[in-house]
C-alpha positions as CSV (number, residue, x, y, z in Angstrom):
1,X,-2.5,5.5,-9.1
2,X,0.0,7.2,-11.1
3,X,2.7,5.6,-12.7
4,X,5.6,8.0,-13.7
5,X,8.9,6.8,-15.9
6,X,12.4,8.0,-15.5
7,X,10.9,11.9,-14.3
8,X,13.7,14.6,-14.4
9,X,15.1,15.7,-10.9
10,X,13.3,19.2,-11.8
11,X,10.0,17.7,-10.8
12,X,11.1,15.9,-8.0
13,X,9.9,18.2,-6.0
14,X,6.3,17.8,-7.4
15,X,6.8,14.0,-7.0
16,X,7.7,13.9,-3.1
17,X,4.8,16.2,-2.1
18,X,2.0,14.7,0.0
19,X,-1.9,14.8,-0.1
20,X,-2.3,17.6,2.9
21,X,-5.3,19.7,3.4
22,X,-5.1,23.9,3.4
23,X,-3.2,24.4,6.6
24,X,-4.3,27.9,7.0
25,X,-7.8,26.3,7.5
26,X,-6.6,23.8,10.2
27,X,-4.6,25.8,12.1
28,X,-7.4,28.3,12.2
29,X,-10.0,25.0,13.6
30,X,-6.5,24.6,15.9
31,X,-6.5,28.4,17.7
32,X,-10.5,28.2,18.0
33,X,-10.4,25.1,20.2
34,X,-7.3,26.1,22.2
35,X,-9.0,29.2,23.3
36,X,-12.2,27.8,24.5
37,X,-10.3,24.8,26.2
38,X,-8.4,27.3,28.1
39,X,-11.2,29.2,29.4
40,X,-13.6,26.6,29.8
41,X,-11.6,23.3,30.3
42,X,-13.4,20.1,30.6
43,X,-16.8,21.1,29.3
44,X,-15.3,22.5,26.0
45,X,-13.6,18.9,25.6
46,X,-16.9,17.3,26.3
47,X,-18.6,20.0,24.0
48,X,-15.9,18.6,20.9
49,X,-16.2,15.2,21.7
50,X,-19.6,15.4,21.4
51,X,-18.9,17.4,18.2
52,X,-16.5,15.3,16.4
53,X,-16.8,12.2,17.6
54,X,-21.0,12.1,18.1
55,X,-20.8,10.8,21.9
56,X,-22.2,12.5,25.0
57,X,-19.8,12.0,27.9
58,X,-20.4,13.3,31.9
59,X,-17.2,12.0,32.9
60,X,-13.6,12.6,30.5
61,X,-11.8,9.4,32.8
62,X,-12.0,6.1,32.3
63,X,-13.2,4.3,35.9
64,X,-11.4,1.1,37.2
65,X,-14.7,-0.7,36.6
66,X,-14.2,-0.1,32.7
67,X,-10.6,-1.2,32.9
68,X,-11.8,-4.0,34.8
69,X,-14.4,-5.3,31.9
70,X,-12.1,-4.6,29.4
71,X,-9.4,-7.2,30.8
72,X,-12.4,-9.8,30.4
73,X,-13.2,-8.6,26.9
74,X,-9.5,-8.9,25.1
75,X,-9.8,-12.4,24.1
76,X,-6.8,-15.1,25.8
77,X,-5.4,-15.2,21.7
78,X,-5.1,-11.3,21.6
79,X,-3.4,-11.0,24.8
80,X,-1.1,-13.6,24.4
81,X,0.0,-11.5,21.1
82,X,0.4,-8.1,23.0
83,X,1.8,-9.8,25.6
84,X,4.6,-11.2,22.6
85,X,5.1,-8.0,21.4
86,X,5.4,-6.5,24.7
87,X,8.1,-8.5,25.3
88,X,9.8,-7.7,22.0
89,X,9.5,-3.8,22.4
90,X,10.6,-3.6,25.8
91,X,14.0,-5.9,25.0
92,X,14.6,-3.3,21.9
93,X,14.0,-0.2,24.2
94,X,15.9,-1.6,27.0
95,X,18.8,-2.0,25.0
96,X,19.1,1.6,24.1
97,X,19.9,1.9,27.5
98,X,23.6,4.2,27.4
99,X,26.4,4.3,29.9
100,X,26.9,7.4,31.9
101,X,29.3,9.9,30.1
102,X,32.0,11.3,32.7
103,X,35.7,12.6,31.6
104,X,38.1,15.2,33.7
105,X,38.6,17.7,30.4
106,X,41.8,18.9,32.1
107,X,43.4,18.4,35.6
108,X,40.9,19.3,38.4
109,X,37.9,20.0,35.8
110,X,35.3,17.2,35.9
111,X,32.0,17.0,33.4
112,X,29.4,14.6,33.4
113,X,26.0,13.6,31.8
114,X,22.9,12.4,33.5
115,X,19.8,11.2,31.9
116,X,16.5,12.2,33.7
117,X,12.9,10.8,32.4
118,X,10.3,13.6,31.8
119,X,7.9,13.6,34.4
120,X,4.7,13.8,32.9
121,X,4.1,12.7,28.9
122,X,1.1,12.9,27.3
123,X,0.1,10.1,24.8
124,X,-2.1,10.1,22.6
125,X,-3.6,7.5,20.5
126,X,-5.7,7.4,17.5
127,X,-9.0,5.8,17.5
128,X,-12.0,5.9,14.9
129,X,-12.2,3.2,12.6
130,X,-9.1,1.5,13.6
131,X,-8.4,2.0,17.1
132,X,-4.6,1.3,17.6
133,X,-3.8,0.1,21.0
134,X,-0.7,-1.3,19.3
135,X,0.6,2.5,19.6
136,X,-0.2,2.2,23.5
137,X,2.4,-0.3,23.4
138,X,4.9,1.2,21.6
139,X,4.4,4.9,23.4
140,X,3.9,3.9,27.2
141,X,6.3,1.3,27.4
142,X,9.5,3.5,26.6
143,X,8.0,6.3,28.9
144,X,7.9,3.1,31.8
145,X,11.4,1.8,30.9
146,X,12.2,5.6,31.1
147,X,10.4,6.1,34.6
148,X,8.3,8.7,33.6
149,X,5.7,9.2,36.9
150,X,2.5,10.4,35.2
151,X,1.6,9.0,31.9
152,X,-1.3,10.4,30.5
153,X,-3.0,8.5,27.4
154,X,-6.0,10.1,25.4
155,X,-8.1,8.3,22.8
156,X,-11.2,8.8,21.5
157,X,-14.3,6.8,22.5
158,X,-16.7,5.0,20.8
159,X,-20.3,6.1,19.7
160,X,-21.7,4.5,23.0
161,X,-18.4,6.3,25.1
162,X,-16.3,3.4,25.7
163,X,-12.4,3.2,25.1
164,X,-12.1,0.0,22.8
165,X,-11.3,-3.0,25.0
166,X,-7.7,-3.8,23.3
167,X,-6.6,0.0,24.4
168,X,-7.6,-0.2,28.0
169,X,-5.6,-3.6,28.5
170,X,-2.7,-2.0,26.5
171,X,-2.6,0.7,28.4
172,X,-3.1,-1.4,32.3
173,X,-0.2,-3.4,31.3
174,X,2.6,-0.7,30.3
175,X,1.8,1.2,33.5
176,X,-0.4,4.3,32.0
177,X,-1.8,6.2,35.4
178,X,-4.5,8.0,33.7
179,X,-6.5,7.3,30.9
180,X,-9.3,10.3,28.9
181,X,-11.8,9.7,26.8
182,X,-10.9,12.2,23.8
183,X,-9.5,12.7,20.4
184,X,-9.0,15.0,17.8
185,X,-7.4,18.8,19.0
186,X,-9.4,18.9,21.9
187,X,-7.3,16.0,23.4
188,X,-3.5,17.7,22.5
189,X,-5.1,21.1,23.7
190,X,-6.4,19.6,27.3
191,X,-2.6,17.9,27.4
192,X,-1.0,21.3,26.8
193,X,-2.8,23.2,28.7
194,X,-4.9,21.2,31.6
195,X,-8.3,21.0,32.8
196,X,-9.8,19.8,35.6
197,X,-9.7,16.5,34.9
198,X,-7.1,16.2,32.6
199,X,-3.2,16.9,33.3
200,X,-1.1,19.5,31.3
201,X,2.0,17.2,30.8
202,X,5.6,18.5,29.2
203,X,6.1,16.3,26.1
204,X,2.8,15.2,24.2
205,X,3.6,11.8,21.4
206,X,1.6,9.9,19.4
207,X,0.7,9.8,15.7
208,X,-2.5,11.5,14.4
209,X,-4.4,12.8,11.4
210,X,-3.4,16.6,10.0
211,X,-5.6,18.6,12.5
212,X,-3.8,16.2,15.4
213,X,0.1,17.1,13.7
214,X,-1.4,20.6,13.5
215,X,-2.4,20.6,17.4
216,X,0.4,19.0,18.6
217,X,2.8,22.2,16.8
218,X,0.4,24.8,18.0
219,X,1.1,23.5,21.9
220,X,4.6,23.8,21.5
221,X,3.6,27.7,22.3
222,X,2.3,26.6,25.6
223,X,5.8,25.2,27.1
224,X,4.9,21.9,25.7
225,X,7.6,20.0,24.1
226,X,6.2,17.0,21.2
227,X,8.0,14.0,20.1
228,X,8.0,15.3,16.0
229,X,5.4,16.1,13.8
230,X,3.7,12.3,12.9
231,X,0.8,13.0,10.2
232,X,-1.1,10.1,8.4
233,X,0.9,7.5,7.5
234,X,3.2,6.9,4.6
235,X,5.5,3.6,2.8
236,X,7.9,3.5,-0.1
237,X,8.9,0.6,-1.2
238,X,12.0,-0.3,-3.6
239,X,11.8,-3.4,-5.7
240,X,14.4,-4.9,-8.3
241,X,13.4,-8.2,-10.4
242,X,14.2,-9.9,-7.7
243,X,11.4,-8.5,-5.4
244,X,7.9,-11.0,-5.0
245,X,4.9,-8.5,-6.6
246,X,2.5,-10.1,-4.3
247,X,4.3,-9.0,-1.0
248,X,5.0,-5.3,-2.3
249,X,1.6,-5.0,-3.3
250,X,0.5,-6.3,0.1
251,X,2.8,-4.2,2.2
252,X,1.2,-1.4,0.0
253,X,-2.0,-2.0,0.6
254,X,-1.5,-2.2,4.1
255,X,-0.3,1.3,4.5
256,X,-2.9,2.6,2.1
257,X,-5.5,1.5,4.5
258,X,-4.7,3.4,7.6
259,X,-6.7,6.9,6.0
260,X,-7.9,8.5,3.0
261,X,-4.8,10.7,3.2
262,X,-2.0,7.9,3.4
263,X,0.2,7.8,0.9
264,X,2.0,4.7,-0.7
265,X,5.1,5.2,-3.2
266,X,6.9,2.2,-5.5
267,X,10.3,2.8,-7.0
268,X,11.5,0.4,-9.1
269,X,14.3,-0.3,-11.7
270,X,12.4,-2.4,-13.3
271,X,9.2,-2.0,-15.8
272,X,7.9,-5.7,-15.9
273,X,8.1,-5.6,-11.8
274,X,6.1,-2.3,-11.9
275,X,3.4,-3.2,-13.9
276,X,3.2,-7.0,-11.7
277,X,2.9,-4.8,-8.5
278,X,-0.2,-3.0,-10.0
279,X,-1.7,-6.2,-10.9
280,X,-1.5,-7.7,-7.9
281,X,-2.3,-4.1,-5.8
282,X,-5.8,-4.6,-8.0
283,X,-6.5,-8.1,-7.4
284,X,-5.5,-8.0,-3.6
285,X,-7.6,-4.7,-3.2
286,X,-11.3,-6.9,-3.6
287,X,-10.7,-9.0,-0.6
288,X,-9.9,-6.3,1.6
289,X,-12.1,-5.2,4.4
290,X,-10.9,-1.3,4.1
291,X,-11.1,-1.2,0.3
292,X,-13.2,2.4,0.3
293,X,-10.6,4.0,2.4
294,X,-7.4,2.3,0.5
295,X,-8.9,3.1,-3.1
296,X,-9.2,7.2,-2.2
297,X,-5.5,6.6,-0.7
298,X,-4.5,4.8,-4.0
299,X,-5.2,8.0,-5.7
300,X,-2.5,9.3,-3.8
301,X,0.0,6.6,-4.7
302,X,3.2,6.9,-7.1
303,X,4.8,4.3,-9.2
304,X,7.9,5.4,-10.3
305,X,10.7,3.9,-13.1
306,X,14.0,4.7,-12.8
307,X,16.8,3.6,-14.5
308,X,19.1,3.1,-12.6
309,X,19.4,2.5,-8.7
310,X,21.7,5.7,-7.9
311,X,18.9,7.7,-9.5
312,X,16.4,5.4,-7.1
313,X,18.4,6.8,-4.0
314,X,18.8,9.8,-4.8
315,X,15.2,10.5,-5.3
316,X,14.1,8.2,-1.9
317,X,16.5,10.5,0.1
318,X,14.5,13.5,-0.9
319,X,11.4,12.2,-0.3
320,X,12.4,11.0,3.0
321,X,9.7,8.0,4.1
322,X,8.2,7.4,7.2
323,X,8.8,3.1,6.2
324,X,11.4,2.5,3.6
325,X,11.1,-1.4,3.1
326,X,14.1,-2.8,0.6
327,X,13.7,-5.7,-1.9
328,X,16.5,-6.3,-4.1
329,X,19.6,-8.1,-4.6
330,X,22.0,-4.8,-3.8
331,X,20.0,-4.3,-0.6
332,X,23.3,-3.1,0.5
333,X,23.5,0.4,-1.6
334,X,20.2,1.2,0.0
335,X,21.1,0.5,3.6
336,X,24.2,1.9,3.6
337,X,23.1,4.9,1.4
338,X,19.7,6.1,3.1
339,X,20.4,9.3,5.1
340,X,16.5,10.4,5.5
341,X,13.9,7.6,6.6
342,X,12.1,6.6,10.1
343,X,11.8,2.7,9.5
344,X,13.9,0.3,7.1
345,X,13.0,-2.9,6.8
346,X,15.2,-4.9,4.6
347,X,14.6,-8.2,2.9
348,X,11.0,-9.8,1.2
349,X,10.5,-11.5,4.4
350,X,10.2,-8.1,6.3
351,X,6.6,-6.7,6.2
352,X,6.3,-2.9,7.5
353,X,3.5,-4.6,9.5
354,X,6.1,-6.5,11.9
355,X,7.6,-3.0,12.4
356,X,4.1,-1.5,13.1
357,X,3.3,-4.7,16.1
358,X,5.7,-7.2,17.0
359,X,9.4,-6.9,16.4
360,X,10.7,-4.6,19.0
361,X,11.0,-1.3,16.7
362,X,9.2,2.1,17.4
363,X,6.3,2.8,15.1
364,X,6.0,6.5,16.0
365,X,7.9,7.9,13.2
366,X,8.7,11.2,11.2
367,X,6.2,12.0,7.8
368,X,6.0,14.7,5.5
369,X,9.6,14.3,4.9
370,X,10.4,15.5,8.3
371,X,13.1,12.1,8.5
372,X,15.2,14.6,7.0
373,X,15.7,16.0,10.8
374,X,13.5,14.0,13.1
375,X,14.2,10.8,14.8
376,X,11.1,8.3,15.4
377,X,10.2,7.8,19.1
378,X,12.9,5.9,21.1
379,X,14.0,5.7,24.5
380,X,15.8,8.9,24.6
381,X,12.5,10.6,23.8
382,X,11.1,10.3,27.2
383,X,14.4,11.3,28.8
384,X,16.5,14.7,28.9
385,X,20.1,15.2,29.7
386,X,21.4,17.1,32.2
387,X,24.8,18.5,32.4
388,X,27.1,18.5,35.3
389,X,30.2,20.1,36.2
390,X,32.6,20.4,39.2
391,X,36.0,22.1,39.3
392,X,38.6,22.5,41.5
393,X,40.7,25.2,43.0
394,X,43.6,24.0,41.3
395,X,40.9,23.3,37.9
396,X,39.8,26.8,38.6
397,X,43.2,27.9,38.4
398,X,44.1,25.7,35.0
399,X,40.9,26.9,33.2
400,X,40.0,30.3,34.7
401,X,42.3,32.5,32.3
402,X,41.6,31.5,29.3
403,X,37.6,32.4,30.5
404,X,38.7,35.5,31.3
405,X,40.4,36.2,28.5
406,X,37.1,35.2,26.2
407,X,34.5,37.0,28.6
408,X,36.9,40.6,28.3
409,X,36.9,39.5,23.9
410,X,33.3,39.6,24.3
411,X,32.7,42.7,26.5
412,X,31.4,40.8,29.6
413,X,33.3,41.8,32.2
414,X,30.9,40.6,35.1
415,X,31.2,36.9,33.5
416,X,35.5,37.9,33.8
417,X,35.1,39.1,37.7
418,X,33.9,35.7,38.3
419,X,36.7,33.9,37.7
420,X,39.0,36.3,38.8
421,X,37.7,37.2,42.1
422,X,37.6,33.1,42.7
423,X,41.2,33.1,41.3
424,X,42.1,35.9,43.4
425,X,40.7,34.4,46.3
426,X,43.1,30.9,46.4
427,X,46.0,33.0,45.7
428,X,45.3,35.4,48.7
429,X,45.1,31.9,50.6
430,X,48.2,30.8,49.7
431,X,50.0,33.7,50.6
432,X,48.2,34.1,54.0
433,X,46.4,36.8,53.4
């Protein structure tokens, strides 16, 4: 943990950097598996799984018998919670449902708007040591509301090849029609590409380590679109003297825990606050299950005094958090002033864990400071907008010069003979010709 006080915006930019590997060296891991998956499809994703994940599969799909055992597996207490935040996620996403957008721009010129979903999404899921079925949830049930018709979902298995139980029900319940056994690059690589037994899709989303966020930007050069670049995960918090310690320093911790390479920042206008939240980050930190993974994360952590909360803003608007969680009494100057976050959560009763399960809110969202120009997965994500147009022979008539006039400006005189030869045509009608 590093705890820096009142630093000068000229190392800012030292302060806001994140714990990423060489990417050189990933992207080089990236090319390598692309190429074999192309030529060799399914077996080189069987060969990697059985490489990075230690498992030897036959078969990439999981069977209706798994999904079947799984149901009887998730226990009645852990449905009845997915089943809760189910609920809460699809009322959120439902509401970002828009009205259709149709205006006549002048007399007999008519444009319109259509949303259509994206026909097949790929989603993928990370697994490991914390397989997170919650992101089923919060990745096939906008591409459902959306009506996506094939919805592709690839996790990693276990070390004896099963999907973890959780996942599989996630997954049966938010209308996912085909489910793969694999992780890791080889997963984004059979999604963007296709093998036999695994779909290419258009849009791959989900969250992922740095060779997953690597993958995923190395498809986008095989016509497949991604939902942003989501790397580990990543929380600042800022705290006045009003703030409770014990709930920072938990809501810390429990970003800290999701990998080695998360990273956890504090701002705070207050000293005594600052030195309380490391207090209780080290008392909290014994009785935790993860405490290996969240103390090589905590080397990765900032605690940072500033003066004054202007400063604080500032400084959170450049680094641009995945989850920006707000405790103090001018909440107001943070929610009103944040320009580059994926996630706020405002108030000490608002934990970035209800954000990450149960309260209705995406948890796909922006790192690296790419909040400063990505949005975190929504509705609109699964869907694409079409525009329409239909003019009139009198529209044609009100419009058609002023294109003409702008084609001939630009030197395209076949874009010109368009509209002239239609304008010609209605005026040789109405003389009779």
């Amino acid at each position: 943990m590093k705890i820096i006080e009142n630093p000068s915006q000229n190392i800012w930019s030292e302060l806001i950097k994140r714990p990423l590997q060489n990417y050189e060296t990933i992207e080089t891991t990236v090319k390598l598996i692309f190429k074999e998956i192309a030529t060799k499809g399914d077996a080189a994703v069987l060969k990697y799984t059985n490489l990075f994940d230690g498992v030897k599969l036959t078969d990439l799909k999981a069977t209706k018998e798994e999904i079947s055992e799984a149901d009887q597996l998730v226990s009645a207490e852990l449905k009845a919670a997915i089943q809760l935040a189910k609920r809460n996620i699809e009322s959120f996403h439902i509401a970002q449902k828009t009205d259709p957008v149709a205006i006549e721009t002048m007399p007999g010129v008519r444009c319109w708007l259509e949303k259509k979903p994206i026909q097949k999404v790929g989603l993928y899921v990370p697994g490991g040591s914390a397989p997170l079925f919650s992101t089923v949830l919060m990745l096939a049930i906008p591409a459902q509301l959306a009506g996506c018709k094939e919805i592709v979902l690839c996790t990693p298995p276990d070390k004896t090849g099963k999907i973890n139980p959780a996942i599989l029900y996630a997954a049966q319940i938010c209308g996912v029609t085909t489910i793969i056994k694999s992780g890791g690059i080889q997963a984004i690589a059979a999604m963007a590409l296709g093998t036999e037994t695994i779909p290419k899709v258009y849009k791959i989303f989900g969250p992922g380590n740095q060779f997953v966020t690597c993958a995923k930007q190395f498809a986008t050069q095989f016509g497949t679109a991604i939902d942003m670049p989501a790397g580990p995960s990543e929380l600042l918090v800022f705290a006045d003297k009003t703030a409770n310690a014990s709930f920072v320093a938990a809501d810390l911790l429990s970003q800290a825990e999701h990998g080695k390479d998360s990273q956890v920042v504090l701002v705070t206008t207050d000293q005594l606050f600052l030195n309380k939240a490391v207090s209780e980050i080290t008392k909290q930190l014994e009785n935790l299950s993860r405490k290996a993974i969240i103390k090589e994360a905590l080397q990765n952590a900032r605690f940072i005094y500033l003066e004054k909360e202007t400063d604080a803003l500032d400084f959170i608007n450049e680094y641009a958090p995945e989850h920006f969680i707000i405790c103090a009494r001018n909440a107001a100057l943070f929610t009103e002033g944040i320009q580059n976050a994926g996630s706020v959560f405002v108030g000490n009763y608002t934990p970035e864990s209800a954000g990450d399960y149960a309260s209705g809110t995406n948890h796909t969202l922006p790192t690296n400071g790419f909040s400063k120009s990505y949005s975190g997965v929504n509705l609109d994500s699964f869907l694409k907008t079409i525009s329409f147009q239909q003019i009139t022979a009198a529209g044609i008539q009100n419009i058609g010069e002023s294109i003409a006039v702008m084609a001939e400006a630009e030197g395209l005189d076949a874009h010109k003979n368009a509209v002239s030869i239609r304008i010609k045509t209605i005026q040789n009608e109405a003389n009779g010709d």
